[in-house]
C-alpha positions, -999 to 999 in steps of 0.1 A, spaced: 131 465 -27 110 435 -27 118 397 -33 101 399 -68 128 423 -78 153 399 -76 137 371 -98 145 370 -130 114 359 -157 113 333 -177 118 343 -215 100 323 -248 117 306 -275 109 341 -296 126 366 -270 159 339 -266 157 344 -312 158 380 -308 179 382 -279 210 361 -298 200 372 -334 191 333 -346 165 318 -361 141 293 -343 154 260 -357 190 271 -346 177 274 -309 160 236 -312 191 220 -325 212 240 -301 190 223 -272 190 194 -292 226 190 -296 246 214 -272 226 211 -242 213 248 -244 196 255 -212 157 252 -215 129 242 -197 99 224 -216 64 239 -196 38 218 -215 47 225 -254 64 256 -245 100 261 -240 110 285 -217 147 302 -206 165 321 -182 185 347 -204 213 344 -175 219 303 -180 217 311 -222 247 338 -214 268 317 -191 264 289 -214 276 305 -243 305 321 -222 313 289 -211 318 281 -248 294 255 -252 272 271 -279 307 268 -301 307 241 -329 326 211 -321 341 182 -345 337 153 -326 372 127 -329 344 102 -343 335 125 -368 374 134 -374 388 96 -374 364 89 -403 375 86 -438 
């Protein structure tokens, strides 16, 4: 087995979509506002499919109500 076996490739904005089932705006405001992991190469973002699944593991793709947004009338 050689060391290129063991790297895993970058995937687009379009494999992430079709990976998770969402649309493209979902991913932008998810990296946006949720700190999705991505990586900007020029005007391209780029991912690691096994960041995407430990951060949504980790619960942080989840929506949140902020106590900012709930102490408002």
């Amino acid at each position: 087995m050689n060391k290129k076996d063991n790297i895993e490739k970058w995937s687009t904005l379009k494999e992430v979509q079709e990976y998770l089932g969402i649309g493209r705006e979902t991913v932008l405001q998810w990296i946006a506002k949720r700190n999705m992991p991505a990586y900007k190469v020029g005007r391209l973002w780029k991912f690691k499919i096994s960041e995407v699944d430990k951060w949504i593991r980790s619960g942080e793709a989840s929506e949140r109500i902020s106590t900012k947004e709930e102490s408002q009338p």
